[in-house]
Structure formats: C-alpha cells, structure tokens
MDTraj code that builds the backbone (N, CA, C; nanometers):
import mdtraj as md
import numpy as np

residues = "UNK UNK UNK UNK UNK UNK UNK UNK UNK UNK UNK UNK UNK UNK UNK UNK UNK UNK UNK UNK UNK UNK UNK UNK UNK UNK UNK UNK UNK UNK UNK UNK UNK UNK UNK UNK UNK UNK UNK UNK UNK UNK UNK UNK UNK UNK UNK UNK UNK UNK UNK UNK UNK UNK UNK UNK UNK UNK UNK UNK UNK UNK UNK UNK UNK UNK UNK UNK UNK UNK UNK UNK UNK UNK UNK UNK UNK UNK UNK UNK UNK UNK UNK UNK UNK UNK UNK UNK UNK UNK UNK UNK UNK UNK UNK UNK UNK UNK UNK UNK UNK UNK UNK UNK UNK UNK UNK UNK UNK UNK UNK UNK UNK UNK UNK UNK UNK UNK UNK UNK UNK UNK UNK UNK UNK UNK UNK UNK UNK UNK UNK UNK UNK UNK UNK UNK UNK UNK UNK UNK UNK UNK UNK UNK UNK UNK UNK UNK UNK UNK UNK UNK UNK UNK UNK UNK UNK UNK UNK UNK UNK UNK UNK UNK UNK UNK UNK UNK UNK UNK UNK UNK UNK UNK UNK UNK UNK UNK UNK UNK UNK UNK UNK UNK UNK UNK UNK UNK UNK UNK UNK UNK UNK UNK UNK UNK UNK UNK UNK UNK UNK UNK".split()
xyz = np.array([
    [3.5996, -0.5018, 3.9873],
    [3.4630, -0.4666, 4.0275],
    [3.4163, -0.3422, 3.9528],
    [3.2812, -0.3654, 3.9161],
    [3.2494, -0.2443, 3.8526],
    [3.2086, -0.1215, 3.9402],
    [3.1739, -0.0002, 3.8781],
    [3.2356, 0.1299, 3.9409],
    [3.1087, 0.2402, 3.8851],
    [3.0104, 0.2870, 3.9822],
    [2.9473, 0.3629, 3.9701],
    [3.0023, 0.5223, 4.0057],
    [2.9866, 0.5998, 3.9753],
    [2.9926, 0.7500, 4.0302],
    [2.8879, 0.8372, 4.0173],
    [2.8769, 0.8878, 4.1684],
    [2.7268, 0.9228, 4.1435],
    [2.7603, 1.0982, 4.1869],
    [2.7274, 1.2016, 4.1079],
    [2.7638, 1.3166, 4.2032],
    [2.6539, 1.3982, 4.2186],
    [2.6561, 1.4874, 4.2898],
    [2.5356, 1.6063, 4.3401],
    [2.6285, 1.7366, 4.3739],
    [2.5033, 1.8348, 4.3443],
    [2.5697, 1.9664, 4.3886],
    [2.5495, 2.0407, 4.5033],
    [2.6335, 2.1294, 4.5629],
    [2.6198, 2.1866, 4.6989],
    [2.4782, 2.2938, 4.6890],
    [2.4172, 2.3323, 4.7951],
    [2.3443, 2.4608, 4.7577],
    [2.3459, 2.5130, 4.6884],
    [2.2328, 2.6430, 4.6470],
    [2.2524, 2.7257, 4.5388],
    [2.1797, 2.8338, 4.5154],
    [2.1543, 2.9581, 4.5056],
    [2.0234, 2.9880, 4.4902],
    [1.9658, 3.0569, 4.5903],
    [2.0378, 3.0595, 4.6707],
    [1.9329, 3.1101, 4.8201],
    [1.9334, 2.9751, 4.9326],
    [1.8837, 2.8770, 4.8381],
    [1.8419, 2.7342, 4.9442],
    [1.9924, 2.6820, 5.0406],
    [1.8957, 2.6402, 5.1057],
    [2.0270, 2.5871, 5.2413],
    [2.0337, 2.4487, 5.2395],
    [1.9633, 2.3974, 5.1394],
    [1.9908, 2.2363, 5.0852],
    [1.9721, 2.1847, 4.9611],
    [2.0274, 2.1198, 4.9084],
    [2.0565, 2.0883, 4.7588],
    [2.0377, 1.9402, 4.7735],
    [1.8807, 1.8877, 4.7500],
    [1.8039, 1.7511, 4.7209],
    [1.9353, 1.6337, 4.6461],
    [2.0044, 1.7434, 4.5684],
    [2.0706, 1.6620, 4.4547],
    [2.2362, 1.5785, 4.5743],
    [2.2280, 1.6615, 4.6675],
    [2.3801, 1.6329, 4.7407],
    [2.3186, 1.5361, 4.8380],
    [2.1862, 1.5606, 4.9142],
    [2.1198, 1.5251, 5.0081],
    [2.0839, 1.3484, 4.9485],
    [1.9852, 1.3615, 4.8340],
    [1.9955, 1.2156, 4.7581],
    [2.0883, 1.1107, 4.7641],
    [2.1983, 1.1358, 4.7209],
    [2.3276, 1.0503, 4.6751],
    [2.3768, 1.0477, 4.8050],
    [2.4106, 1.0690, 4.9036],
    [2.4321, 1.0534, 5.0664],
    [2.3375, 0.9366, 5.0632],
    [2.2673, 0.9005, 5.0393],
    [2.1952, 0.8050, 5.1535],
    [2.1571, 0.6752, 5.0198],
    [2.2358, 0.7145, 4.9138],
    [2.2538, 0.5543, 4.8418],
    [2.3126, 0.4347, 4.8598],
    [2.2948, 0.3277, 4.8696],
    [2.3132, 0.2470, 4.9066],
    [2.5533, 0.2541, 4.8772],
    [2.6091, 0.2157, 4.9273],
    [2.7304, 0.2041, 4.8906],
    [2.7760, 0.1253, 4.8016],
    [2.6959, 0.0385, 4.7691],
    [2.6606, -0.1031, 4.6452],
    [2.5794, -0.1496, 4.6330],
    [2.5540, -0.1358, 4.5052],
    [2.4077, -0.1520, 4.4634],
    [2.4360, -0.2575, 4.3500],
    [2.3805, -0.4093, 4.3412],
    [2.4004, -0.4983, 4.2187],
    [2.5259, -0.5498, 4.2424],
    [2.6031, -0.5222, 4.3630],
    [2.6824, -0.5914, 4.3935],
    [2.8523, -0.4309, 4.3017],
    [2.7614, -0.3392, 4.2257],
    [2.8656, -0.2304, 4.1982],
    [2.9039, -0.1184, 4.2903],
    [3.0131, -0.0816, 4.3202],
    [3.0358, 0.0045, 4.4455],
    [3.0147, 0.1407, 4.3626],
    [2.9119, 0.1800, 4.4768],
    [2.8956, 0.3415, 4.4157],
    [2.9542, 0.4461, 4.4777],
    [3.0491, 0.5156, 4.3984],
    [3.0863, 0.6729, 4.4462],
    [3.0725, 0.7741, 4.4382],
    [3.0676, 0.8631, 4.5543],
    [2.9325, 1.0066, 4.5808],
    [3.0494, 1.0746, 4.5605],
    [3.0404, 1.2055, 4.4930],
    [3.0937, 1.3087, 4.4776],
    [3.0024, 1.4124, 4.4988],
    [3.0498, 1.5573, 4.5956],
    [2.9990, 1.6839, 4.6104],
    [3.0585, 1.7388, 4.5028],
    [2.9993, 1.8422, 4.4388],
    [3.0679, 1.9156, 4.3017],
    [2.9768, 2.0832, 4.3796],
    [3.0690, 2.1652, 4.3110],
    [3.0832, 2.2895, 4.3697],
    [2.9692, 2.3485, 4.3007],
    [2.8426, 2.4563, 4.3246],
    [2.7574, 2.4993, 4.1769],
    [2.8446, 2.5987, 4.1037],
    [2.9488, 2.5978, 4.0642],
    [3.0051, 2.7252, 4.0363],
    [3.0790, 2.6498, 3.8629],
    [3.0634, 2.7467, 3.7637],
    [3.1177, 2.6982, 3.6705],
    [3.2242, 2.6819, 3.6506],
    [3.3008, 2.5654, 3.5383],
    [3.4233, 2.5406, 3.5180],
    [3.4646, 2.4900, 3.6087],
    [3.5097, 2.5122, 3.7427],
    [3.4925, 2.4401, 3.9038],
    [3.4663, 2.3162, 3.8959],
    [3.3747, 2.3341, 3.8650],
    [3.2519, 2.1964, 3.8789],
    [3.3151, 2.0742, 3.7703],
    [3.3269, 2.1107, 3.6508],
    [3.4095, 2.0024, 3.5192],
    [3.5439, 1.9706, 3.6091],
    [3.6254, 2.0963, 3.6309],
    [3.7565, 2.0060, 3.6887],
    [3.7601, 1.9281, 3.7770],
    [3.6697, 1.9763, 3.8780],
    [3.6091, 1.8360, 4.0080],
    [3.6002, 1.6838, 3.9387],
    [3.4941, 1.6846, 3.8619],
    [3.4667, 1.6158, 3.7841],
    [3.5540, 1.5135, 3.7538],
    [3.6518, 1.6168, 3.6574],
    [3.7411, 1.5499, 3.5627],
    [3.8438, 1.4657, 3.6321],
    [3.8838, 1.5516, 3.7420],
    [3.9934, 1.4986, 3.8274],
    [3.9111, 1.3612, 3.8779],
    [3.8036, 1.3134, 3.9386],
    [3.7355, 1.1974, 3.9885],
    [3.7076, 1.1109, 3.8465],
    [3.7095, 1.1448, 3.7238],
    [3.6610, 1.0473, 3.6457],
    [3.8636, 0.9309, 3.5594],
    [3.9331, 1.0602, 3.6641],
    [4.0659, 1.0246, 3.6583],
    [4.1398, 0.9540, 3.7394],
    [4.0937, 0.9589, 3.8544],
    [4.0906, 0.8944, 3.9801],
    [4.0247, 0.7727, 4.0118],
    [3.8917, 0.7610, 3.9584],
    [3.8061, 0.6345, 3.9775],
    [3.7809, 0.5563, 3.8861],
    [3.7856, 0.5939, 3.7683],
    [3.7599, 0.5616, 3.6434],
    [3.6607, 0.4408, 3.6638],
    [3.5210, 0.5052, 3.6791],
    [3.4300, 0.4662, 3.6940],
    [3.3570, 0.3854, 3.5646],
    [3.2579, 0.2911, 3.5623],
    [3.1984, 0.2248, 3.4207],
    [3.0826, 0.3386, 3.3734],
    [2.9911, 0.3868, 3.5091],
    [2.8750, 0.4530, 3.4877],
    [2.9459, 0.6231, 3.5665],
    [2.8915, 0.7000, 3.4895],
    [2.8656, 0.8149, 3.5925],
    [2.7537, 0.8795, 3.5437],
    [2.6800, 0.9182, 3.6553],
    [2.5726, 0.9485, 3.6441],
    [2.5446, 1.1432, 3.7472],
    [2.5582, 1.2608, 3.6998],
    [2.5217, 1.3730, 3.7721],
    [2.4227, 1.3815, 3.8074],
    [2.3738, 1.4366, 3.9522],
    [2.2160, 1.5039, 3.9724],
    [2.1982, 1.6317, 4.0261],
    [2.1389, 1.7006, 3.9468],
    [2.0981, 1.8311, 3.9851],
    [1.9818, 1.8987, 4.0212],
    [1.9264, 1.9664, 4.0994],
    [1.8095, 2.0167, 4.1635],
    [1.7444, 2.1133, 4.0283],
    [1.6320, 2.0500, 4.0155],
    [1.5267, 2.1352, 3.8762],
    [1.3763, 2.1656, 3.9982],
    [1.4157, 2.3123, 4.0162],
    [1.2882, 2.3463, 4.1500],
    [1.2310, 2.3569, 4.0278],
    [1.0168, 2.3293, 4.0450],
    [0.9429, 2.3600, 3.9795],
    [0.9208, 2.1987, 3.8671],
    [1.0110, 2.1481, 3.8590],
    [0.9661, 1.9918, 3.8259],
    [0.8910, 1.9374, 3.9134],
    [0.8148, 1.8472, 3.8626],
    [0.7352, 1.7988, 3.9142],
    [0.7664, 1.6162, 3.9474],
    [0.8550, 1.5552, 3.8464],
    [0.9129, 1.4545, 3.8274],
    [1.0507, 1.4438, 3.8297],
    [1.1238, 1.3242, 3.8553],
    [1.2308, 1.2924, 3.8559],
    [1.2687, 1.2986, 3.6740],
    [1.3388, 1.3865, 3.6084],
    [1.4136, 1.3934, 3.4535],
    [1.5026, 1.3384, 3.4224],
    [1.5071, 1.2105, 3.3271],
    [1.6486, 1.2046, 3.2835],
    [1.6439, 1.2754, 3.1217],
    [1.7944, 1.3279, 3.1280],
    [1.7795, 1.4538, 3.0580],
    [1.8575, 1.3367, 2.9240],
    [1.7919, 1.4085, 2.8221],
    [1.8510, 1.3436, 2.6771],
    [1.9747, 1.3833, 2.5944],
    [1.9849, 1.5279, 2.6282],
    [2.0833, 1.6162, 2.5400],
    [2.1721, 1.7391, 2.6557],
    [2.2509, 1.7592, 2.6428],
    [2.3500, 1.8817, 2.6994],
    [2.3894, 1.9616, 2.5866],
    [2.3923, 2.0720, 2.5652],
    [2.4532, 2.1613, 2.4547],
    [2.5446, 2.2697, 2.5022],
    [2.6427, 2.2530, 2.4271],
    [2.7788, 2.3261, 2.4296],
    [2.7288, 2.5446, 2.4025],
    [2.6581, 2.5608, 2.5673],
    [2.6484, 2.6659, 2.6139],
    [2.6372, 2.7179, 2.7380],
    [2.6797, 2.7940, 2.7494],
    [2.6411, 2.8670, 2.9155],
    [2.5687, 3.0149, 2.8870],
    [2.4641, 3.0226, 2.9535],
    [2.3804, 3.1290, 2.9465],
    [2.3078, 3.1493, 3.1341],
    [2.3622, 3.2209, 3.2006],
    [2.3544, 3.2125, 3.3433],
    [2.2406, 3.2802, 3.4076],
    [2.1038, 3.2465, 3.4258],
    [2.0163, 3.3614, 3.4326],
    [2.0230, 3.4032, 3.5933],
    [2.1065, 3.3308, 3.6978],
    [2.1393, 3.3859, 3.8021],
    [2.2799, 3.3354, 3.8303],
    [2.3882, 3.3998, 3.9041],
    [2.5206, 3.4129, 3.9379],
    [2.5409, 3.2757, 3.9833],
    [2.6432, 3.1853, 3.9700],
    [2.6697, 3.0757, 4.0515],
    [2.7248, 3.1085, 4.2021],
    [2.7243, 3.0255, 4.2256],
    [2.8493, 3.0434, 4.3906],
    [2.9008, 3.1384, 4.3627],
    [2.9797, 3.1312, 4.2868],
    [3.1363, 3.2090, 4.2955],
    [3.1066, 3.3538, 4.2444],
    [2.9816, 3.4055, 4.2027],
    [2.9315, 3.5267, 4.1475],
    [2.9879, 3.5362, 3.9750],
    [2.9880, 3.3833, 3.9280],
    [3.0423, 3.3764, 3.7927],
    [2.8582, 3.3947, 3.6936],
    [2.8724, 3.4352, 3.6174],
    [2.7407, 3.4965, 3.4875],
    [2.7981, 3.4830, 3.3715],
    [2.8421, 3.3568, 3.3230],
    [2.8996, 3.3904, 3.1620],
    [2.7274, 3.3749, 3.0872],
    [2.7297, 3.4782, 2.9882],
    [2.6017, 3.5347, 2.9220],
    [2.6415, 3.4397, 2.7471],
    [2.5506, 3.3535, 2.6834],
    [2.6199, 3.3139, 2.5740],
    [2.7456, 3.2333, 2.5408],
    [2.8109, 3.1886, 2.6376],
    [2.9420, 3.1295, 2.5734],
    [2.9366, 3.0199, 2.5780],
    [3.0380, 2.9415, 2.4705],
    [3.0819, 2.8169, 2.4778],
    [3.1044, 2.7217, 2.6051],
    [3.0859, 2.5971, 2.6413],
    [3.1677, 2.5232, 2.7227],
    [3.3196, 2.5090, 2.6900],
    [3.3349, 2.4130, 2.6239],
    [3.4259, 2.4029, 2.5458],
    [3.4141, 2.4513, 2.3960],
    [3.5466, 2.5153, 2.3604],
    [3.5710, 2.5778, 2.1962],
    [3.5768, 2.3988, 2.1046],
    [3.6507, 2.3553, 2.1360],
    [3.6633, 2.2005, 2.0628],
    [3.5293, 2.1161, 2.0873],
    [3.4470, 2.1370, 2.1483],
    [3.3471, 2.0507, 2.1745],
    [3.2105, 2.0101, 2.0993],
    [3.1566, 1.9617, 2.0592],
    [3.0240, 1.9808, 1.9496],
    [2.9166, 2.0206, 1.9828],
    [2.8251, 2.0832, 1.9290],
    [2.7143, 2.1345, 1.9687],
    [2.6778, 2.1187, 2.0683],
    [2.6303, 1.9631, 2.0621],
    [2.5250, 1.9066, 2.1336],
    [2.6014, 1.7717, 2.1475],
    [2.5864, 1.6682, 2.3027],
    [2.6220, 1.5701, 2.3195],
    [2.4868, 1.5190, 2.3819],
    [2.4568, 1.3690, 2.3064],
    [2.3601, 1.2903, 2.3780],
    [2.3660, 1.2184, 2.4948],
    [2.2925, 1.1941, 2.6276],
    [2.3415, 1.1127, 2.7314],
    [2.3466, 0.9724, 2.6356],
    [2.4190, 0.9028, 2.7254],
    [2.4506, 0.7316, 2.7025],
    [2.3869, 0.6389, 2.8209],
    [2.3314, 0.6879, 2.8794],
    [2.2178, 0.6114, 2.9434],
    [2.1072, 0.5616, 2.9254],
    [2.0695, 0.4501, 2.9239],
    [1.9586, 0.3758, 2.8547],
    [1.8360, 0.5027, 2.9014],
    [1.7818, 0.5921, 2.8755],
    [1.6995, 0.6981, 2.9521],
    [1.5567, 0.6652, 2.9270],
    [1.4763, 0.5616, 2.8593],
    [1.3524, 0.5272, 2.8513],
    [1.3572, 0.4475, 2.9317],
    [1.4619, 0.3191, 2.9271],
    [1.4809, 0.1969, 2.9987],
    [1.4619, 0.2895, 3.1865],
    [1.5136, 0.3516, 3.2083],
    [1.4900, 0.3801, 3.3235],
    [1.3670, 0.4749, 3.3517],
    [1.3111, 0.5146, 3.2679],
    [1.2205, 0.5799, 3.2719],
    [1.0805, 0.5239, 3.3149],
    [1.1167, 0.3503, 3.2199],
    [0.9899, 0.2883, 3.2188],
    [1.0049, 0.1819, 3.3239],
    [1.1033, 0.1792, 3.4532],
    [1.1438, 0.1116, 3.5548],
    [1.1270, 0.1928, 3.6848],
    [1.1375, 0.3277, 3.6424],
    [1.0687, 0.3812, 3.7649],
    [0.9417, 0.4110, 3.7353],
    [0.8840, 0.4055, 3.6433],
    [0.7108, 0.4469, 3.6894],
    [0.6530, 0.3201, 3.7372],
    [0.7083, 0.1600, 3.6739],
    [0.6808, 0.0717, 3.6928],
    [0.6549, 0.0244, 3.8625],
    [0.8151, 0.1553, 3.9378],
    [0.7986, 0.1398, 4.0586],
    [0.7610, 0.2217, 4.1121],
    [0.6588, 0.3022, 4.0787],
    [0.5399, 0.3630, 4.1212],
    [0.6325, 0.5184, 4.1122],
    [0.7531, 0.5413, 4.0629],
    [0.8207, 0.7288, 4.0634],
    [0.7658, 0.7916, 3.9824],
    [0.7339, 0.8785, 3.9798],
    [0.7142, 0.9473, 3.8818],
    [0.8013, 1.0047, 3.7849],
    [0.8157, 1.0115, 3.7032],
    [0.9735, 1.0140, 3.5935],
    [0.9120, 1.0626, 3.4466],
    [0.9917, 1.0997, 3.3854],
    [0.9991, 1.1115, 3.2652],
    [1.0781, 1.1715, 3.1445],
    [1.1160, 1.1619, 3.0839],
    [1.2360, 1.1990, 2.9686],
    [1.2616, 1.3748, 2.9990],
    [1.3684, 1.4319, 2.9958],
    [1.3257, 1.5931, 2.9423],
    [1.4721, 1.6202, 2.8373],
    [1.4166, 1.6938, 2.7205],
    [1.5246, 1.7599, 2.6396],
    [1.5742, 1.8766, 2.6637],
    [1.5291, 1.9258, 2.7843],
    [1.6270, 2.0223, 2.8393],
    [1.7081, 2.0755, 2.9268],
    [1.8406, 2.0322, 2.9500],
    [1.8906, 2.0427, 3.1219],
    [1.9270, 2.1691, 3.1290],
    [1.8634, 2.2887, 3.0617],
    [1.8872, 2.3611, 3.0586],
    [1.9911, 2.5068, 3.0383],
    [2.0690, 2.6077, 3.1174],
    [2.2082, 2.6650, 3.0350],
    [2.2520, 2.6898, 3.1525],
    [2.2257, 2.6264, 3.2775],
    [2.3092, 2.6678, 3.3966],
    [2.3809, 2.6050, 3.4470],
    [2.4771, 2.5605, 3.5673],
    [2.5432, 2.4919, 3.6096],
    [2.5020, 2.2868, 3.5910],
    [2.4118, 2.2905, 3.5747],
    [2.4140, 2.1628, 3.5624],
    [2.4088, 2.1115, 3.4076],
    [2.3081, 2.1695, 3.3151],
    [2.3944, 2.1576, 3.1612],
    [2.5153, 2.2026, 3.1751],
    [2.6047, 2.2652, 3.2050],
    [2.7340, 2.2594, 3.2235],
    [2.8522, 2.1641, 3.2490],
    [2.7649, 2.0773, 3.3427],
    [2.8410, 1.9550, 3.4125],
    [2.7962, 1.8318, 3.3230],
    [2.6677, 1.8393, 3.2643],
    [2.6548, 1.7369, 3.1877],
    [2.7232, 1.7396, 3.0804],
    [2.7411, 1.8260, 3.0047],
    [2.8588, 1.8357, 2.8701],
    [2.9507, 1.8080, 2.9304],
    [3.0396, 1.8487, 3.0314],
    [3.1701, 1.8327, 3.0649],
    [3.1984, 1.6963, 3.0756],
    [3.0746, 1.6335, 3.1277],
    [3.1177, 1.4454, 3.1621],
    [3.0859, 1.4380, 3.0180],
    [2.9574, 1.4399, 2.9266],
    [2.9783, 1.3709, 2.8022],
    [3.1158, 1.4221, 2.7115],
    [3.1468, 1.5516, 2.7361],
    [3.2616, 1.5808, 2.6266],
    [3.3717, 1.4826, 2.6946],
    [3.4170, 1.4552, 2.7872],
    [3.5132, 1.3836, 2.8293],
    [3.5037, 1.2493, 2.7686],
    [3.3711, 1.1914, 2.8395],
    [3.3420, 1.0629, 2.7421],
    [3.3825, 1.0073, 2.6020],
    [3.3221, 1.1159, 2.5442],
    [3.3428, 1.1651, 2.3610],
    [3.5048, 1.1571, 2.3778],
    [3.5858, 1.2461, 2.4482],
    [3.7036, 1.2564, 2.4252],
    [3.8257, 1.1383, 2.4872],
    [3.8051, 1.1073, 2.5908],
    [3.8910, 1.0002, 2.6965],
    [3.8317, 0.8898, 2.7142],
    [3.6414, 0.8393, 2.7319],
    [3.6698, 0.7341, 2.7707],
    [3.5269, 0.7026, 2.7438],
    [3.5750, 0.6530, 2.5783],
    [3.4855, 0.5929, 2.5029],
    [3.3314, 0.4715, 2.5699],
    [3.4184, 0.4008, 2.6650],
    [3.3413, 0.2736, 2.7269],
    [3.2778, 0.3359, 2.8399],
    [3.2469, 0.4397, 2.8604],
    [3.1828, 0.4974, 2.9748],
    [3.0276, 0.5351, 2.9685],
    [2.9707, 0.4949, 3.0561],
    [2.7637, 0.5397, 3.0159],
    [2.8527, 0.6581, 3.0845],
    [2.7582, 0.7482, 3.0467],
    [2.7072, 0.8941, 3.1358],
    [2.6126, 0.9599, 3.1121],
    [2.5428, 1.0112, 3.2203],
    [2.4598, 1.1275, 3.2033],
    [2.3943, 1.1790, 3.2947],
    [2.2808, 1.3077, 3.3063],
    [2.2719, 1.3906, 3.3892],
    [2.0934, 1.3245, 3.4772],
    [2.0599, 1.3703, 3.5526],
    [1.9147, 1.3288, 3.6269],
    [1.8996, 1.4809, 3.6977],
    [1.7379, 1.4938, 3.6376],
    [1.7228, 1.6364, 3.7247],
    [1.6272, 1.5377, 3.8444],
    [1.6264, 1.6167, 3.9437],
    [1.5038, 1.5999, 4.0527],
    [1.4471, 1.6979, 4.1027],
    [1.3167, 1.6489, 4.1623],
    [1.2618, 1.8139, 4.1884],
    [1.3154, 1.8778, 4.3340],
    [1.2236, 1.9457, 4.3800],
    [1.2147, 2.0264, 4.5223],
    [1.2022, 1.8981, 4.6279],
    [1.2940, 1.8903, 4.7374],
    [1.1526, 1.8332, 4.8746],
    [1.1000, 1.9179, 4.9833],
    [1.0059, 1.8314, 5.0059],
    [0.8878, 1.9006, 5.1074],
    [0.9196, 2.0678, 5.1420],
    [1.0557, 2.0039, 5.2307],
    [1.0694, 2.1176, 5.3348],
    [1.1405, 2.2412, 5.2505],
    [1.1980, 2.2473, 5.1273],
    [1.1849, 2.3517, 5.0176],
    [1.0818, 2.4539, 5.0082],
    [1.0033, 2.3828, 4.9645],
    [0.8769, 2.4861, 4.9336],
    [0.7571, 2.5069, 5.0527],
    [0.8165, 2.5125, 5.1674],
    [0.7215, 2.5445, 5.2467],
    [0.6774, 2.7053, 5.2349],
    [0.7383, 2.7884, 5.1882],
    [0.7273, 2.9317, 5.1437],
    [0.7200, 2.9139, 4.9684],
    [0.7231, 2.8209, 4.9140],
    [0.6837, 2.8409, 4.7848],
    [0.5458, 2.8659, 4.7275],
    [0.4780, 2.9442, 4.6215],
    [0.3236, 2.9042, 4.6121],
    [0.3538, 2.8303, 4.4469],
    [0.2750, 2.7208, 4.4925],
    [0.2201, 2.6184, 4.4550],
    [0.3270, 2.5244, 4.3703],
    [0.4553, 2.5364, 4.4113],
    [0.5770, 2.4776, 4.3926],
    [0.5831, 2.3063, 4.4124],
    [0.5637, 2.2229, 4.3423],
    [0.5869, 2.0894, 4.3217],
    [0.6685, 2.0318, 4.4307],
    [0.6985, 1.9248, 4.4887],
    [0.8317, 1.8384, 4.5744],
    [0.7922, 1.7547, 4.5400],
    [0.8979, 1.6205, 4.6015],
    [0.8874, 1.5151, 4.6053],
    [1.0110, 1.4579, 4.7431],
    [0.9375, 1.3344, 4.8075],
    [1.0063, 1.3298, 4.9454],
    [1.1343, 1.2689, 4.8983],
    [1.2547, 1.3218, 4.9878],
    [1.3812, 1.2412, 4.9746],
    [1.4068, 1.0883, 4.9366],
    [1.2902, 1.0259, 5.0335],
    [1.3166, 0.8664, 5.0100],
    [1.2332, 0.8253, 4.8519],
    [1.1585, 0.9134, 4.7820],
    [1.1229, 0.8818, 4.6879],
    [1.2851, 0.8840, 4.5550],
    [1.2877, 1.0045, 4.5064],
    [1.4379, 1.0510, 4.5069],
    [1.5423, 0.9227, 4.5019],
    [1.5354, 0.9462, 4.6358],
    [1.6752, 0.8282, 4.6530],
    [1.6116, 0.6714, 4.5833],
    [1.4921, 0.6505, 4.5870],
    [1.4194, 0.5257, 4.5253],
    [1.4762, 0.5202, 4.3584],
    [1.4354, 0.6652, 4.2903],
    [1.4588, 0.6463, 4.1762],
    [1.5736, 0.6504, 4.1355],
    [1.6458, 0.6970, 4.1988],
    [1.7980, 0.7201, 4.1647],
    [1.8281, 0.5540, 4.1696],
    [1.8309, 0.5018, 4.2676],
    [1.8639, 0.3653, 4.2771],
    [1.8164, 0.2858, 4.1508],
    [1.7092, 0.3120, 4.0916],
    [1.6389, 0.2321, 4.0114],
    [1.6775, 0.2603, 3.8535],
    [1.7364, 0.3909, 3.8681],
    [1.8065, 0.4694, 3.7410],
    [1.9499, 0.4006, 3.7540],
    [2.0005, 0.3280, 3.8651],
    [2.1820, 0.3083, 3.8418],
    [2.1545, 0.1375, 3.8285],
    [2.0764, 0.0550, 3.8709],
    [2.0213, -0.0744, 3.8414],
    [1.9745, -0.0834, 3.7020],
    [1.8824, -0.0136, 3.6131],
    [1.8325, 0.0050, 3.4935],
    [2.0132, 0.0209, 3.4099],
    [2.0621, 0.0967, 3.4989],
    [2.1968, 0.1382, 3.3812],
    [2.3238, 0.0158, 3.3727],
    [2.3054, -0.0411, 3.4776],
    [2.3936, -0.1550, 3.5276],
    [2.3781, -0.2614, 3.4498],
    [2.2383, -0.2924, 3.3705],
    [2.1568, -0.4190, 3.3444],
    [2.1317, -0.3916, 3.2137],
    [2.1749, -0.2587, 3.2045],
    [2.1346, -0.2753, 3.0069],
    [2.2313, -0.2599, 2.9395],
])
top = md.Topology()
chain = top.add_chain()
for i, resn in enumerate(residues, 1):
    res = top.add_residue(resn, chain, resSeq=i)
    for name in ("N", "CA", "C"):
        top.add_atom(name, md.element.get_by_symbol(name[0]), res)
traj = md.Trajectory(xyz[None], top)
C-alpha cells in the first residue's frame, strides 16, 4: 500500500496554535485509498531533520509532504525551492539563532520540491482555495525542514516526491492582528487534501 507522510509543526512564536499541526490532525487517515501519516516535528532546528529522518526511516513513505505556518500569507503556498541556509530572524523553541549557516556542509545550494506544484496549484483554485506557487520558504525553521527532506531524497531515496506547503493564519490568530490575512481550518485541511490527491495522481 502506498504511503503518504504528512507533518506539521508545534507552536512557535508567541502563538498557542500552529494551523500547520492543527491541519494534518483532521486529514482524512486515507485518502485515494493511500494511508496517510501525521507527524508533529519540534520548531527547533536540526531537531526537526532528525525527527524527520528517523520517520522517513521508519515509514518509508512514497510522498512526504511538510506544512508550515507563513502568518501574513494570504494563500495556501506550495513552495518551489529550499536553499542550503539558516538565517534565524527570531529564536526557535529551543532559543537556537544560527545567523548565516549552512544546513548541511555536503548539501547543494538549492534543492527543488518534487511535487507536481502547478498541478496542485491549478486543482485547488479549481476547488475554489486560494493557492499559489511561492519561491520562497524562506531561512527559518521550515526552509530548514524542507532541505532536510529534499537533501535526504537527493541522498537515500531517490523514488520519493517531497516537499514543503506554507499556509496562512486562522481566524482565531489574528484576532489582535491589524489587518493580518487567515484562512478557516476546514479550508486548509480542503487544500491540503487536494495537494496529496494532485500528488498521488501525477
């Protein structure tokens, strides 16, 4: 049977809920007839890859797919590129700030996702999400986690899709935000579903 892995991250930031952990909870357990598996991943760097690594060792999943909370989006992102940096403009969990450095020393610049990312792009607007491509997952914990699954890929397990999905804020986020974007959970969880069906089918 084929083998989804779907992960999200804990809080972060101040917030007392993380859309991205909250999402993947309430996905279907099989979807297309593929059993999907939720992983919590820690926001804290390096942490977060060995979590990872250890589950992509354990499940050896066909698809894995990360999601991470992008407050101030306005749309659901699937991200195109991860680049081999960490630049921390606030402390993770663990009060880790690497300023400039490498992910990995062996690793290449830049790794592309392997997810059909238009194909799902043009399947959720179709189903009314709002979505759209972004080239930047940015230099914090979640470009972090996205290199770590593509460098693995690149390195261990060639036949594997992967890649990262930002989502925005919901509702109850930005009730103290000014003029801060959301989008409701069940939307979210809509596209996510429609992003692991799009990836299943192409």
């Amino acid at each position: 049977m084929m083998k989804v892995l779907v992960t999200g991250f804990e809080p972060f930031g101040g917030e007392s809920i993380n859309p991205a952990l909250e999402s993947i909870k309430k996905l279907d357990d099989e979807i297309l007839g593929v059993k999907i598996v939720k992983l919590e991943l820690p926001t804290v760097f390096k942490k977060s890859i060995d979590k990872l690594g250890e589950a992509l060792e354990r499940e050896k999943p066909d698809i894995t797919i990360c999601v991470g909370q992008a407050g101030g989006r306005d749309k659901i992102s699937i991200e195109r590129v991860a680049i081999n940096i960490e630049d921390a403009g606030i402390p993770d969990n663990e009060g880790n700030q690497p300023i400039d450095e490498p992910i990995f020393s062996n690793g290449n610049t830049a790794y592309f996702s392997t997810l059909p990312i238009k194909a799902i792009v043009k399947a959720m607007k179709e189903n009314n999400v709002p979505a759209e491509i972004s080239n930047t997952a940015g230099t914090y914990v979640c470009n972090h986690i996205m290199y770590g699954l593509l460098y693995n890929i690149d390195k261990k397990y060639p036949n594997m899709k992967g890649g990262f999905i930002h989502i925005p804020y919901i509702p109850e986020q930005v009730l103290n935000k000014y003029k801060a974007p959301s989008m409701s959970l069940d939307y979210i969880v809509k596209g996510l579903t429609i992003a692991i069906e799009t990836t299943i089918t192409n």
